[in-house]
Every structure is written in structure tokens, then in C-alpha cells.
N, C-alpha and C positions, 0 to 999 in steps of 0.2 A: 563409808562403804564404797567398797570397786564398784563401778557400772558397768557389766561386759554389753559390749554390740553385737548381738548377733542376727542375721540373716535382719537387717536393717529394724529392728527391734534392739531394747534398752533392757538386761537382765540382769537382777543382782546377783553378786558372784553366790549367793548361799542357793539360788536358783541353781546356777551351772553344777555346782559341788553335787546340788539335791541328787540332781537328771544324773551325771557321773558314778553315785551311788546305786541308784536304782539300776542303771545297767550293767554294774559290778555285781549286784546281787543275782541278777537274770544270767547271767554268766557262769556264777556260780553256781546257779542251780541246773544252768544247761550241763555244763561238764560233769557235775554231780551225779546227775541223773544217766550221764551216759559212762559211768564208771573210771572218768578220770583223774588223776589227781597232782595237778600241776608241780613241777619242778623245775622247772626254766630258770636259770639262775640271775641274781637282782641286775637290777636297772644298771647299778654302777658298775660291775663288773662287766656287764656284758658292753658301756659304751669303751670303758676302758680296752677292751680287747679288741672292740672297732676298729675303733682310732687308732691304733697300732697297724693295724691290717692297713687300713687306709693310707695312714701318714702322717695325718695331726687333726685334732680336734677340732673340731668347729659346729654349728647350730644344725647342720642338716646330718652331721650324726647325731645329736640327740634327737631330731625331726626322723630320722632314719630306724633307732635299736628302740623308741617307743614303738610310733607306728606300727614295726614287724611283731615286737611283744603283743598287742593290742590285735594285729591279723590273725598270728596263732590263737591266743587265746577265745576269740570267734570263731575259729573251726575244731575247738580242740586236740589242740596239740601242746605240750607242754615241753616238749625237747625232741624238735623238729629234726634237728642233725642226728639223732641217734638212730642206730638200726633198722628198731621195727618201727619207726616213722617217713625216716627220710624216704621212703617210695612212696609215701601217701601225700605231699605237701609240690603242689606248684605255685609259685610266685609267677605275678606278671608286673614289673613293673612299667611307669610311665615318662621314666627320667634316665636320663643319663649324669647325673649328679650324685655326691658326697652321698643322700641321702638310699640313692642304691644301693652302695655297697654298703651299709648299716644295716639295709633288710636284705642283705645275701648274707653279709655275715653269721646276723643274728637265727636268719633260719635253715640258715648252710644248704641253699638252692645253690648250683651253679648251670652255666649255660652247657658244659659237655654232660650234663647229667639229663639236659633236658628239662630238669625242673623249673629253670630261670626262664622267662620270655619276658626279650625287650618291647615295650611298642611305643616306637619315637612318636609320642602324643606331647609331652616338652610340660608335662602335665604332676607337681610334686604328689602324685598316689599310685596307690600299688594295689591289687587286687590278690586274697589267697584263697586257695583251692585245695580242700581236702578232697582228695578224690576216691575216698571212702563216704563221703557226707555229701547230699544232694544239696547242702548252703555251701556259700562262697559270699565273701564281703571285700567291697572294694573302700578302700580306708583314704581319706582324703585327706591333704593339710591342707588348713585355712585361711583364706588371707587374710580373715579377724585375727588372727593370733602374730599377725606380722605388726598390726596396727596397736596392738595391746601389750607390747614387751616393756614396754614404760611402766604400762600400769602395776604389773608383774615381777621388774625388778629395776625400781627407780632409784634404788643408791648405787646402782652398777651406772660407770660410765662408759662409752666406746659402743657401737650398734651393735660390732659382731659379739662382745663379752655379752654386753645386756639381753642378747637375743640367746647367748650360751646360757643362759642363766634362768630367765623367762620363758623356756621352752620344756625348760627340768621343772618350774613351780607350777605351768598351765596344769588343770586338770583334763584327760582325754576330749570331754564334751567341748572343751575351746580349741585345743589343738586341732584337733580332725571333726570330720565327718565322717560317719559309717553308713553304706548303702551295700542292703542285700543285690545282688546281681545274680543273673544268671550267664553261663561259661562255655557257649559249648565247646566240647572237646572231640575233635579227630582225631583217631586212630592214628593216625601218622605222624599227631606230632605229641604224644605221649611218651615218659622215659622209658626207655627199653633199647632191646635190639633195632638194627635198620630191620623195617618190615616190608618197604620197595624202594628197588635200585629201577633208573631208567639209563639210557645211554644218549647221549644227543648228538642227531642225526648231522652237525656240521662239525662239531670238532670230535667227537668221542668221551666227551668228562661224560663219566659219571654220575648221576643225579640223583642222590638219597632221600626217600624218604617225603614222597610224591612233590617237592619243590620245579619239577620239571615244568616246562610250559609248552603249551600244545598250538602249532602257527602253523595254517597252510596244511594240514593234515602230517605234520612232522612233530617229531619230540625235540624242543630242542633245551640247552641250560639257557638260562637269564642272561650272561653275556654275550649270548648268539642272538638274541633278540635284540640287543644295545639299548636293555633298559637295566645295566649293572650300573653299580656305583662308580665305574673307572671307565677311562678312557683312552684309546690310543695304546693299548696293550703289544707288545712282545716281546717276542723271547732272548733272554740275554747269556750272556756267558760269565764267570766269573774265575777270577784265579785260583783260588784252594775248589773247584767245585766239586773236585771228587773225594774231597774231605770226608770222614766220616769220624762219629766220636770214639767206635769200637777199633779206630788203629790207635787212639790214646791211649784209650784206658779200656778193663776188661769189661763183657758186654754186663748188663743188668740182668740177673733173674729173678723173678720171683710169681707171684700168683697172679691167674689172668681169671679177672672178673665171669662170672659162668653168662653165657649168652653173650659175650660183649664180642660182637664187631664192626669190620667198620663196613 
């Protein structure tokens, strides 16, 4: 029999499968009872279509198209990218790794939609937010499940295959952890239209979407205060710069989002 370790405790694996089970059923009956009925398409189709997006395959997309399966599924959603969903579903993730782009993929958040929020915590978990639903669950990988890829797929050799391989066999209760959270959510930084422009008082940018900062009874942007990410900033020139693509080729028309600007 496996012995999984978890949270400095010794559990047989018929333990982890049990708890696994039982919160497949609580699931089941949460979305049940709220009139859902999942269609999210399988596990291997959706790493497959990752990994493409991405570039190549590796353990923090399968760490990445569970996980987001596993987030929807806690807030009930079933096909996050479609229609009448995608306004209802924010992601927050805590990584700037492989396993990002697997939960933007898989729940088709992106950051100009607003639904995607980075927050460089360096931390592999993601937090989802039906914002129809007063729950929200922030879904964790665990480092027991780094320690256990042996036990999970010991005739695989190589770390990164055995951890490719071992992370498809884990059941969710070894992979992750799940913690109810609460979200709050500002008006400002919700998908939709800009709801406030500010202007800053030293250069003139524009400031969407209350990100302004307030110094010395002035408005000013974040690089007026010299706490932006760059340094040593200006202004340059270049050779084609009055290039444009509509003396190429003929302009683009087509349908403009209703409410969208900038």
C-alpha cells in the first residue's frame, strides 16, 4: 500500500481517494442543486489544446488545465469561455509560470478582458471568483505532491516525465489544496468599460481606472512618482516611425464590442 504524507501526517492512499470522493459528491450536489450541468470538455483534450497555446508540454500544464478544472468546478461553471459565462468568472492567479497559462487557457480569462489578475506572490495557486456566487476558492499545489511523483509513477524515468505522469495519476486531495476565501472586489477593477479616467498633473498620461496616485495634494501616474518598473525613461525617434499598417494593406472592419472603450 502507498503511504501518502500529508500536512506532516501518514495517510493511506484509500484515505486520500476516500476524502477525493466525498468532495466529488458535495460538488455534485452543490451544482445540482443550483441547476448546472457540467460540460467542460475531458482532461486530455483540454491539456492537449494547452500545450499548444503554450508551446510544449510539461508538469505545470497538467498542474495548470486540472487546477482550473477543479476552480470552475467550485464555483460552478462548466464552460467558462462560453457567452453567458465568460462575464461571470475572474481568475486571480499567483505565478507567472507554464502553469498560468493552463488556467487562462482552460477558463479563457484574459488580462484585456479584465478577468485575468496577476499578483506576483511567486506562489503555484490561483484563486476563482464567480461573481454571480458569494464563494470563491483559492486552489493550491502542494509540495507533497512534488515529494510523491515516485510513488505515483515509479517505472517512469527522468523528473520532468515522472512528474508529467504523476501529476495526471495524483487524486485532486494530493495535488492541491482548496481554501474557501473571501474577494473583495472594487468597482474599478471589474470587467467592463473604463468607469474613471484621471490626468496627471506632471506629464498629462492619462490614468484609467482609479490606478492614479494621489502626492502632495496632486494626481499624478506611477511613473511620476519613480515607483514604475523602468528607469531612465525617453523619448526616442525611429526610422519608419510614421509607418502605419493601413498604407499596407486595406484598413480592418468589423464589429466594435458594445460599451468598449478605452
Amino acid at each position: 500500500m502507498i503511504i501518502i504524507a500529508r500536512n506532516d501526517r501518514q495517510r493511506p492512499e484509500w484515505i486520500c481517494l476516500f476524502l477525493d470522493l466525498v468532495i466529488s459528491i458535495r460538488y455534485a450536489i452543490f451544482n445540482t442543486t443550483n441547476g448546472y450541468e457540467f460540460a467542460m470538455k475531458d482532461f486530455n483534450t483540454l491539456l492537449q489544446e494547452s500545450s499548444i497555446a503554450h508551446g510544449h508540454l510539461c508538469p505545470g500544464q497538467v498542474v495548470g488545465v486540472r487546477m482550473a478544472m477543479l476552480g470552475c468546478r467550485l464555483i460552478g461553471l462548466d464552460e467558462p469561455s462560453r457567452h453567458d459565462q465568460i462575464k461571470k468568472i475572474l481568475v486571480y492567479v499567483e505565478m507567472d509560470r507554464c502553469t498560468a497559462d493552463a488556467v487562462a487557457h482552460v477558463t479563457g480569462v484574459k488580462l484585456g478582458r479584465r478577468s485575468l489578475k496577476f499578483m506576483d506572490y511567486g506562489i503555484m495557486a490561483a484563486t476563482f471568483v464567480n461573481l454571480e456566487s458569494p464563494k470563491s476558492f483559492r486552489v493550491v499545489s502542494t509540495e507533497e505532491s512534488r515529494d510523491l511523483v515516485t510513488e505515483y509513477a515509479p517505472e517512469i524515468q527522468g523528473k520532468s516525465r515522472q512528474q508529467l505522469t504523476a501529476y495526471q495519476r495524483m487524486p485532486d486531495s494530493v495535488l492541491f489544496r482548496v481554501q474557501e476565501v473571501r474577494v473583495p472586489l472594487n468597482e474599478l477593477d471589474l470587467p467592463g468599460p473604463t468607469r474613471r479616467k484621471a490626468v496627471c498633473a506632471v506629464c498629462g498620461q492619462v490614468i484609467r481606472d482609479g490606478k492614479e496616485v494621489r502626492q502632495n495634494n496632486q494626481i499624478l501616474c506611477r511613473p511620476c512618482t519613480g515607483q514604475s518598473y523602468f528607469t531612465d525613461a525617453r523619448e526616442i525617434t525611429w526610422p519608419d516611425m510614421n509607418r502605419s499598417p493601413v498604407n499596407q494593406h486595406k484598413p480592418v472592419i468589423g464589429k466594435i464590442a458594445p460599451n468598449s472603450s478605452e
